[in-house]
N, C-alpha and C positions, 0 to 999 in steps of 0.2 A: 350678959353684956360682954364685948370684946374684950380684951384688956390692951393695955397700950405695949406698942412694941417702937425701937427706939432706931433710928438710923446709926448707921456704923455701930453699931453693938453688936457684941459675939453671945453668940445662943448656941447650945448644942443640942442637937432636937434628933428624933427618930421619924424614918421617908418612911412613911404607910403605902406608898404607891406612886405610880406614874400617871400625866395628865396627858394630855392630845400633843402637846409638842413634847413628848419624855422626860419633863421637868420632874423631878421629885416634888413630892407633896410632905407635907407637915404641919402642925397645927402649933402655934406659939401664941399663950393666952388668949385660946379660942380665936384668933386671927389666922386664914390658911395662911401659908408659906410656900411659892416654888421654889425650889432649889436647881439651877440648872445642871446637867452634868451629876446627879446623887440619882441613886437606885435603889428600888425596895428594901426593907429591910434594913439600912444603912444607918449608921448612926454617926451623924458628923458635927460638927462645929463650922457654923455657919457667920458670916457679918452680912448684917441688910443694908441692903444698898438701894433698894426702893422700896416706899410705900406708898400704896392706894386707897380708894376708902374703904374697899371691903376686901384686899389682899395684898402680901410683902413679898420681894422676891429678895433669895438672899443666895449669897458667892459663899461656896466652902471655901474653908482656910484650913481644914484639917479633917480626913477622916478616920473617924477613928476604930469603926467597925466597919472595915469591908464589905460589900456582898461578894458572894461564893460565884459569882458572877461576873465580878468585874476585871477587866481586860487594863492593863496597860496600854495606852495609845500610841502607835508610832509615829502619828504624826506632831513633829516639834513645835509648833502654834497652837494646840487644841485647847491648851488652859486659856490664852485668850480671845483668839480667831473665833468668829462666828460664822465661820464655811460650813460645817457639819456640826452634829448636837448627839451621837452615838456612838463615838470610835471607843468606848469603854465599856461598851458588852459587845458581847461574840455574833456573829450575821446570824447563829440559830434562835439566839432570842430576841434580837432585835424581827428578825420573822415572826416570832410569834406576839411581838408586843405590837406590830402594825396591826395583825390579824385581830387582836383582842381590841384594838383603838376602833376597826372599822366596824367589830362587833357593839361596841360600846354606843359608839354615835347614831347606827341604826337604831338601837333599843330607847336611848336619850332623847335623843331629837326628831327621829321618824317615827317615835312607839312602831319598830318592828322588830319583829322576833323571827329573822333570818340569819341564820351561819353561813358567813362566809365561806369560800374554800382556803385550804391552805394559800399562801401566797409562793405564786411564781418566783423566781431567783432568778436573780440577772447571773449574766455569766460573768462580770468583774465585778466586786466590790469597792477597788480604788481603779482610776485611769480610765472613769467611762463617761466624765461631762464632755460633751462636745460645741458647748457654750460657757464659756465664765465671767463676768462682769468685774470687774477689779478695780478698786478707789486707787487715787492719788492724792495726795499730798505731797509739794517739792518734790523731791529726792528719794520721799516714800513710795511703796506700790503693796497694795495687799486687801483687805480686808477692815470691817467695822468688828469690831467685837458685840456679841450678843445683844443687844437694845442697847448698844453706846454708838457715840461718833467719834471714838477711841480706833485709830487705824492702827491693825497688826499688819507688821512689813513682813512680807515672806520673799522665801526667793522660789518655792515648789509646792502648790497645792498637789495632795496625792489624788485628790477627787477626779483632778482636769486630765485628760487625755497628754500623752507624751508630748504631741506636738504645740500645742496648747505652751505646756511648761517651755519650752525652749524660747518658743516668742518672747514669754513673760521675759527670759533672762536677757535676751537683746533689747528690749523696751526698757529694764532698769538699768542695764547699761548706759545706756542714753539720759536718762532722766539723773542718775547719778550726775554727770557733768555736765548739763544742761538745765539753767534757769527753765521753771515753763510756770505753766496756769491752769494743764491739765488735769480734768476733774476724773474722769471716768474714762477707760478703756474696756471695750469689749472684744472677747477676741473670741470666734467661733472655728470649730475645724470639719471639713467636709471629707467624709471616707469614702469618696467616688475617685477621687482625684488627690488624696492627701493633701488637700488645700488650706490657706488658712483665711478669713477675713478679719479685721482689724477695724473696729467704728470709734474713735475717737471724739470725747467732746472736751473742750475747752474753752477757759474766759479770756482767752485771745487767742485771735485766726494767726499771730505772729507764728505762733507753735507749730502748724503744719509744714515746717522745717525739720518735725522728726521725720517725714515723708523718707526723704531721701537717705536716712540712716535706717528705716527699717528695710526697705526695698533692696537695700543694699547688702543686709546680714539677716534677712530672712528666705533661704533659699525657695520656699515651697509657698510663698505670700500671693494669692491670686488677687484684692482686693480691698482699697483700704477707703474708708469715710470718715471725712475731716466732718465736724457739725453740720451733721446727716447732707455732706456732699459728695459724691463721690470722687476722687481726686487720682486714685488709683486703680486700672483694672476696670471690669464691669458691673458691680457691685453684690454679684452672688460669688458661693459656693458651691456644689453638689455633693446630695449625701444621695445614698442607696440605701431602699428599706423595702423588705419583702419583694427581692427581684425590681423593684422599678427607683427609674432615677427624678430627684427632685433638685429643683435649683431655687436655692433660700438666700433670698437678702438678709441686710443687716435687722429689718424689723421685723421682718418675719416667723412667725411660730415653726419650731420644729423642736419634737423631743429631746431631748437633751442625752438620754442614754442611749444610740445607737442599737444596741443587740436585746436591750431590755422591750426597745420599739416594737421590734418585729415580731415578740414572743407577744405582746399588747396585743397586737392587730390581727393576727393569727388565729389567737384567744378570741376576740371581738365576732369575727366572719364567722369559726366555728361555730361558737354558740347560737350563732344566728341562724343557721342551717337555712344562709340565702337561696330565692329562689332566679333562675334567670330573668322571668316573668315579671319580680318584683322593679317597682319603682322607688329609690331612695331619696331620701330628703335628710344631707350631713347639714349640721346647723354648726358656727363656728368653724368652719372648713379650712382655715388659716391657708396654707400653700398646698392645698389640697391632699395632703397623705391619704386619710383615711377616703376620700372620694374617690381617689383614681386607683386604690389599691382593692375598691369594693366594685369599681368598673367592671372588672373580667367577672365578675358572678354573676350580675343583675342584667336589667333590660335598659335603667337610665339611672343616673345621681344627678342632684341638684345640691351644689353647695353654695352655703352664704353664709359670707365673711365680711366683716365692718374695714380691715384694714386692706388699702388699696393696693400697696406693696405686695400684700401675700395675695391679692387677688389678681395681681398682673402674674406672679408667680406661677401661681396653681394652674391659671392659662398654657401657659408655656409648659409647664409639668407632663398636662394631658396631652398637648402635641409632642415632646419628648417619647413618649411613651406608648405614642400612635391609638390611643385613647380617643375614641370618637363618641362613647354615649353620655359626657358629662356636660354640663352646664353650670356657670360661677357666676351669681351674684354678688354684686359689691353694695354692702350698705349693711344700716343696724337689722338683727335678726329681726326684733320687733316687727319692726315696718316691711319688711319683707317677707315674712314667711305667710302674712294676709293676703298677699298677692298670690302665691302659689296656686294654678289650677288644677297642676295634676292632681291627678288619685296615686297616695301617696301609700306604700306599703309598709314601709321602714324607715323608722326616722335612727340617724345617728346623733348623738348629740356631745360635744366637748367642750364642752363651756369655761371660762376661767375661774379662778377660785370663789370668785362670788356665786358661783352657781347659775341657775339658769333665773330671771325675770318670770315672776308669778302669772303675768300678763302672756309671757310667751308660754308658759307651762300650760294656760288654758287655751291659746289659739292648738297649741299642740292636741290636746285630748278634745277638740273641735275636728280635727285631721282625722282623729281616731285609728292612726298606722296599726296593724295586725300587731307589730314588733317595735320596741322602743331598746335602742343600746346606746347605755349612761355613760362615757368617758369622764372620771373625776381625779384631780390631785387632791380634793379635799372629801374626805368621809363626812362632815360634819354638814357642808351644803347639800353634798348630796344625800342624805339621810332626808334633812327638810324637805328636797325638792322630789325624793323620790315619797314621800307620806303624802306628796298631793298627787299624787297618779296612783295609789294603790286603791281607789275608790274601782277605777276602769280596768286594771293593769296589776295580774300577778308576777311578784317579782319570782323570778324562776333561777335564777343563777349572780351570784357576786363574786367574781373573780378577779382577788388581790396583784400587784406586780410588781415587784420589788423596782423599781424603777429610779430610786434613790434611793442606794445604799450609803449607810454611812451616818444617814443622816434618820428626820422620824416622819418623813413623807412618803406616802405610798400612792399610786396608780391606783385606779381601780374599775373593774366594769360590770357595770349592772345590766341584765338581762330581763326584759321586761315584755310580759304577752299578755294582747288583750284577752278578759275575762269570758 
């Protein structure tokens, strides 16, 4: 039987290991315990600050046994900012603990017995988001702290790209001596053009009177949306990724690590060893990266995407780019990929963290593509989703992408061929 564990009470307990988001584990009167921010081995002194009915999470307040591991963070918010969850070990085991996590969840949840490759390394570890979402409160600008609605003010996230932080500092400026309502800012930066976009939502349209003070002390500002209006500019950016340029609105999908991108996509095509001849079918196609950058191998792509913003996008992408063999559907994957006539040879697939729809995963092995490549941020769907295709479909390659350092999310791609 459990035993009872007590909110705000201090425990000092020994971390047996790390779980899927690199929480420390511990076991307190047969109750688990995550411990966020504690690492193997560790012996700290903890207070619970939540419980559940079958697990407690709890905040160190002291530790008392290091690991031989653990890093000092230079980032000054990291005790309570919940922007990143690993600046307290080194990028080489934080490498190897992604690697061991995607091993974990294939054997767990997929029952397969596949090794990963080593994981790819982004070429920065901080300064490589080129999207960051950022809460307001008043006068505040920052961050939630880990499962609270606790906002850490910051003035420099290290994660966010330079240009990124500079906005931030002109946006608190403003918000320091100006009353607002504003809830959320996002601010995206384009490496085509060092551009910046700026989407603003607010519980009053009065607010769109920062318009005229960011425009004003944001030299490089191409684009700004008041409550998804556009009010400034034409509403994208452009980023470059693998030789071709793409133009991203504000809802738009596009990678977040610009040079981590390229090493993805590169990794994706290789392993694929396309044919010209081949016909592709990308699912999830958002502003078409991966369709128009697999254009120049094949004979045709077909992508289909639910959001219409990223699908007027991706349009525009492929005339950019003088791109003639692709074709964009707008609508849910489901209902669309039954429509498909062609004979299809390669399906790509980048689904969002929920994974791909069981419904669509069998109209897929209905298609029966020669070639199946898995685009995942999460091991753990795709583990699921890939145990229902290893009936048709040996997985032949998983190769990891550091794609979020910093933090305990990894990229990942699966290679998969008909039996």
């Amino acid at each position: 039987m459990v035993g009872t564990v007590k909110i705000d009470e201090i425990y000092e307990v020994n971390i047996t290991a790390l779980e899927n988001d690199a929480k420390g584990v511990c076991k307190i009167n047969k109750m688990v315990v995550f411990v966020p921010k504690a690492l193997k081995d560790e012996i700290v002194k903890i207070r619970i600050t939540e419980i559940k009915k079958n697990f407690a999470i709890g905040k160190i307040v002291e530790i008392i046994k290091p690991s031989q591991k653990r890093l000092q963070s230079k980032c000054p918010y990291y005790g309570e900012c919940g922007g990143c969850n690993l600046r307290h070990q080194s990028t080489d085991e934080n490498l190897k603990f992604k690697k061991e996590k995607i091993t974990t969840a294939l054997k767990r949840i997929g029952k397969i017995d596949k090794e990963p490759e080593d994981v790819i390394p982004s070429l920065k570890d901080d300064n490589y988001r080129n999207k960051v979402s950022f809460k307001l409160e008043n006068n505040r600008i920052g961050f939630y702290g880990l499962g609270t609605y606790q906002l850490t003010d910051i003035d420099n996230c290290l994660l966010a790209e330079k240009s990124i932080n500079d906005a931030l500092r002109v946006i608190r400026k403003y918000i320091l001596d100006n009353e607002n309502k504003i809830k959320t800012i996002t601010i995206k930066h384009g490496n085509a053009l060092d551009e910046i976009l700026i989407d603003i939502y607010s519980l009053d349209d009065n607010d769109v009177k920062i318009l005229n003070y960011i425009t004003t002390n944001i030299s490089n500002l191409k684009t700004v949306i008041f409550n998804d209006k556009i009010v400034y500019g034409n509403g994208y950016i452009s980023q470059i990724s693998n030789g071709l340029m793409f133009n991203c609105s504000s809802k738009s999908f596009f990678q977040v690590n610009s040079s981590a991108c390229e090493k993805l996509y590169d990794a994706a095509i290789k392993v694929c060893n396309l044919s010209k001849e081949d016909v592709v079918l990308d699912l999830y196609s958002g502003t078409g990266t991966i369709t128009c950058i697999v254009a120049n191998h094949v004979k045709k792509v077909i992508g289909i995407e639910i959001v219409k913003d990223a699908v007027l996008d991706a349009k525009v992408n492929a005339k950019i780019n003088n791109i003639n063999n692709v074709t964009f559907i707008c609508g849910d994957v489901l209902k669309e990929i039954i429509k498909i006539k062609d004979k299809i040879d390669v399906i790509f697939v980048d689904p969002p963290r929920k994974g791909i729809d069981r419904k669509t995963i069998a109209i897929m092995k209905r298609i029966l593509p020669k070639k199946i490549v898995y685009i995942s941020c999460n091991p753990v769907t795709m583990a699921r989703d890939l145990s229902y295709l290893t009936d048709l479909y040996t997985i032949k390659k998983i190769i990891p992408v550091d794609m979020f350092p910093n933090t305990s999310h990894v990229e990942c791609i699966s290679f998969l061929k008909l039996k």
